[in-house]
VMD Tcl script that builds the backbone (N, CA, C; Angstrom):
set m [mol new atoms 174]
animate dup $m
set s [atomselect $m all]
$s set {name element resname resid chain x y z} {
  {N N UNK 1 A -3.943 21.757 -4.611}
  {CA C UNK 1 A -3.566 20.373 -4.829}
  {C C UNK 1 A -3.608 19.665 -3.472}
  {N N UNK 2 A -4.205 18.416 -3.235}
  {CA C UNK 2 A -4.302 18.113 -2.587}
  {C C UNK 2 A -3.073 16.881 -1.874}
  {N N UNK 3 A -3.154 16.633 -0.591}
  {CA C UNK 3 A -1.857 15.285 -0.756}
  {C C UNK 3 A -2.277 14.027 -1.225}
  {N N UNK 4 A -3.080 13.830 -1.901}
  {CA C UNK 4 A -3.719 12.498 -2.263}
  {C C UNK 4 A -3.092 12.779 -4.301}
  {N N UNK 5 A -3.023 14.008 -4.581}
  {CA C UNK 5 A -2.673 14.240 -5.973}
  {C C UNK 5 A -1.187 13.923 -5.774}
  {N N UNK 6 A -0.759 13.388 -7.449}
  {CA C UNK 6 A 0.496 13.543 -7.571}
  {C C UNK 6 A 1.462 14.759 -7.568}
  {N N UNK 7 A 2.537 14.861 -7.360}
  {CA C UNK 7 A 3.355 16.290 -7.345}
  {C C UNK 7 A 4.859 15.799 -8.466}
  {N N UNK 8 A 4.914 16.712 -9.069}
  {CA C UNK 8 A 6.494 16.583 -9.728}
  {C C UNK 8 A 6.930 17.753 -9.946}
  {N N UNK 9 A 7.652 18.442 -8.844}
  {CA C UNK 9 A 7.842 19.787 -8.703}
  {C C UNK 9 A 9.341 20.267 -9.358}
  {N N UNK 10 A 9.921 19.232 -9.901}
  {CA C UNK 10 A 10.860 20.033 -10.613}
  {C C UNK 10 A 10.011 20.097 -12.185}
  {N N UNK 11 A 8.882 19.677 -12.631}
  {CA C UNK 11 A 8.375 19.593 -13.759}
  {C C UNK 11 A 7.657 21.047 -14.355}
  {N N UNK 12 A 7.283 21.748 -12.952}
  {CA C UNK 12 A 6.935 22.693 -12.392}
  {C C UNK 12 A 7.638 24.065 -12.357}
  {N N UNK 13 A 6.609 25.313 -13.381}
  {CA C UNK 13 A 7.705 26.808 -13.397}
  {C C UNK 13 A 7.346 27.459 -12.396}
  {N N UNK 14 A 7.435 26.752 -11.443}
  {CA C UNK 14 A 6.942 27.964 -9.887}
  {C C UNK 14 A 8.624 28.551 -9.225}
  {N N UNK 15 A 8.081 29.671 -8.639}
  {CA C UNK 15 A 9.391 29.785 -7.569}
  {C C UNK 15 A 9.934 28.796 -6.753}
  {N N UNK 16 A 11.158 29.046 -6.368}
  {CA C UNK 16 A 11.419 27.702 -5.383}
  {C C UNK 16 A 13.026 28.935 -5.029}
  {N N UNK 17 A 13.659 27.978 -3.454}
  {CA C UNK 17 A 14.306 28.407 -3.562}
  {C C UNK 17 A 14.786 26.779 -2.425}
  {N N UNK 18 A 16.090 26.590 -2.765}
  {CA C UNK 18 A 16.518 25.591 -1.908}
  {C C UNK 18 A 17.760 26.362 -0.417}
  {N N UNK 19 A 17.308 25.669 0.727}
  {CA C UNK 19 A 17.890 26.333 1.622}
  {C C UNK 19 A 18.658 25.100 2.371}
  {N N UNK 20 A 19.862 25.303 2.942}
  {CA C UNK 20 A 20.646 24.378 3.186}
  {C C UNK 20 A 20.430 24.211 4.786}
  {N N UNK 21 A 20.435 22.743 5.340}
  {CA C UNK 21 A 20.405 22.424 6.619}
  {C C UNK 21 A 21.055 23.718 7.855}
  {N N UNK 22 A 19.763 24.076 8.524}
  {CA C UNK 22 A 20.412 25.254 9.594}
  {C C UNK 22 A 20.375 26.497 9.309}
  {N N UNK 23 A 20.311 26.714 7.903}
  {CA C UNK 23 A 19.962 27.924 7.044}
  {C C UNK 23 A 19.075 28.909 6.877}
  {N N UNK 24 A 18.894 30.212 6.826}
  {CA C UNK 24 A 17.698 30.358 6.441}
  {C C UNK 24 A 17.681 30.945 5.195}
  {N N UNK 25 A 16.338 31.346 4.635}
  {CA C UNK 25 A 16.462 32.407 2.977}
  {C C UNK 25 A 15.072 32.701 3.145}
  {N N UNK 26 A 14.718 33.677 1.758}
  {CA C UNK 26 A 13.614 34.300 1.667}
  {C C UNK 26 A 12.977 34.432 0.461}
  {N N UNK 27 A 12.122 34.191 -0.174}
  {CA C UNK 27 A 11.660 33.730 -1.474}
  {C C UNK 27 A 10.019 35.144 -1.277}
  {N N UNK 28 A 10.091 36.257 -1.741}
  {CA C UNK 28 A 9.389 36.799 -2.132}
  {C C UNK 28 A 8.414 37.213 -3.633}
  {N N UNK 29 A 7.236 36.623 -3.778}
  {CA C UNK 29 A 6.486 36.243 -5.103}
  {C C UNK 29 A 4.669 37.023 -4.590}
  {N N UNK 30 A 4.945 37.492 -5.785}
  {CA C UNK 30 A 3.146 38.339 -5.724}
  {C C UNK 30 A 2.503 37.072 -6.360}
  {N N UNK 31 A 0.641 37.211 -5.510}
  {CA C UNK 31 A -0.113 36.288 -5.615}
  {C C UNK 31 A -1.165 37.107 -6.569}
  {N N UNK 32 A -1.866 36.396 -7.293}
  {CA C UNK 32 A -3.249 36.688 -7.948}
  {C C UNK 32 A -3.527 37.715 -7.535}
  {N N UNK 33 A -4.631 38.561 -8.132}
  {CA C UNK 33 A -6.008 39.133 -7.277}
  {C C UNK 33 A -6.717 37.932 -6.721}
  {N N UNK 34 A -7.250 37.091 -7.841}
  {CA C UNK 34 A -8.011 36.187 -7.735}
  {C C UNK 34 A -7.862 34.787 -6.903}
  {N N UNK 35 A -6.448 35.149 -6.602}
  {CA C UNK 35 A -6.251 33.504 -5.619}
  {C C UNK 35 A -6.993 33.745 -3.949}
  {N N UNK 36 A -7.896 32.507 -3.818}
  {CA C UNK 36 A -8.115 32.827 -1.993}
  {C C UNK 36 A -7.293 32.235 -1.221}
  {N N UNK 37 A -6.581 30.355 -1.815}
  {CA C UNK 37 A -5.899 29.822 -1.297}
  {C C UNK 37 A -4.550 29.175 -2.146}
  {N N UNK 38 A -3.020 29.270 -1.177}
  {CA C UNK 38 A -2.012 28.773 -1.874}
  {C C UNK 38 A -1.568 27.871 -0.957}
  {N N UNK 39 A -0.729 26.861 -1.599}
  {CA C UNK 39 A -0.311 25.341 -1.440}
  {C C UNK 39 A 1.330 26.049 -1.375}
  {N N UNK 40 A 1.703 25.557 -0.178}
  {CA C UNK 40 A 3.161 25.605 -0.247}
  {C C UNK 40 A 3.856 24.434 0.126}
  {N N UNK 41 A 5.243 24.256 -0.305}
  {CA C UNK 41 A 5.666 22.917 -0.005}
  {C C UNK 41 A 7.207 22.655 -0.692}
  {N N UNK 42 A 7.706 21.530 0.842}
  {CA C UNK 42 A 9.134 21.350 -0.040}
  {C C UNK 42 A 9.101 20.705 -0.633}
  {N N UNK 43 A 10.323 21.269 -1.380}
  {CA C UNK 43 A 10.593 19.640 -2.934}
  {C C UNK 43 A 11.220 19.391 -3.070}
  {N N UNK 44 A 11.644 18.846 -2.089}
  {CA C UNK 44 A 13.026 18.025 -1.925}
  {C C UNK 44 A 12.223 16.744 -2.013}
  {N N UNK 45 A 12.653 15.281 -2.606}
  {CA C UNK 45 A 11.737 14.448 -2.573}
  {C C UNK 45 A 11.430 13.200 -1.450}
  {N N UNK 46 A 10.336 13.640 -1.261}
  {CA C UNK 46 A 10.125 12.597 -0.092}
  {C C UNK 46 A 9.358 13.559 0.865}
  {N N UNK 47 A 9.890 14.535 1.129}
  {CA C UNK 47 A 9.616 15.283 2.375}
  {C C UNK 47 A 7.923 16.325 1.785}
  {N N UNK 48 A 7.670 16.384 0.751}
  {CA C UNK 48 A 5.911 16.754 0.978}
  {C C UNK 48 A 5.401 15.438 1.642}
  {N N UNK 49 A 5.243 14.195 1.033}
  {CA C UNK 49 A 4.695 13.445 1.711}
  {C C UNK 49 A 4.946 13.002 3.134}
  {N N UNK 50 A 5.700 13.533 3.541}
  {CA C UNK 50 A 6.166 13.609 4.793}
  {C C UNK 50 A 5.389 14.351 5.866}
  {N N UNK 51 A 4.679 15.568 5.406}
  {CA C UNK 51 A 4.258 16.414 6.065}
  {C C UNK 51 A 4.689 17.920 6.110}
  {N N UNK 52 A 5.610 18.032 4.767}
  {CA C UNK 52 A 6.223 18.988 4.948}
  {C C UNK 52 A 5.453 20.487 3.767}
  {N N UNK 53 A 4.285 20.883 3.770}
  {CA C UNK 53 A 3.586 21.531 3.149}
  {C C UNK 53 A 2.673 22.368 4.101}
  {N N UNK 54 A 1.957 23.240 3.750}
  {CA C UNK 54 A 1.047 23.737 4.347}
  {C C UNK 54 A 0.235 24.754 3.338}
  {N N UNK 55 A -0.941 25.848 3.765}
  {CA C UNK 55 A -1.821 26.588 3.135}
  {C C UNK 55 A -1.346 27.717 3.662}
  {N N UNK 56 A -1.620 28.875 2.802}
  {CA C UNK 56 A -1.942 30.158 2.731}
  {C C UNK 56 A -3.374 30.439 2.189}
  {N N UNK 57 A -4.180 31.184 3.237}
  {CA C UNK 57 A -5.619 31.814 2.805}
  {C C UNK 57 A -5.998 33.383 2.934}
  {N N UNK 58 A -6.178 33.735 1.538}
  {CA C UNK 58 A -6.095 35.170 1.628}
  {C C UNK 58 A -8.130 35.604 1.670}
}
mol reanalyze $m
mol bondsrecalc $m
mol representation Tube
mol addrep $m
């Protein structure tokens, strides 16, 4: 997904895990065989468009 697409990530059955200011946590999830690239990103709202996303390339 790109940042030009819309996002509504609570609409969304993906993992998530919310981590509180200063915090840390750990959200462990198996990928495809078939995936080469994953989209990660917060969803808290406001903050993907912010800049707050990035890629994984397997």
């Amino acid at each position: 997904m790109s940042q030009g697409e819309g996002h509504d990530m609570a609409n969304m059955s993906m993992a998530g895990v919310t981590i509180a200011p200063g915090e840390t946590g750990t959200l462990l999830w198996s990928v495809p065989d078939n995936t080469n690239e994953l989209e990660y990103a917060c969803n808290i709202p406001g903050h993907y468009e912010s800049g707050m996303y990035g890629n994984f390339t397997f």
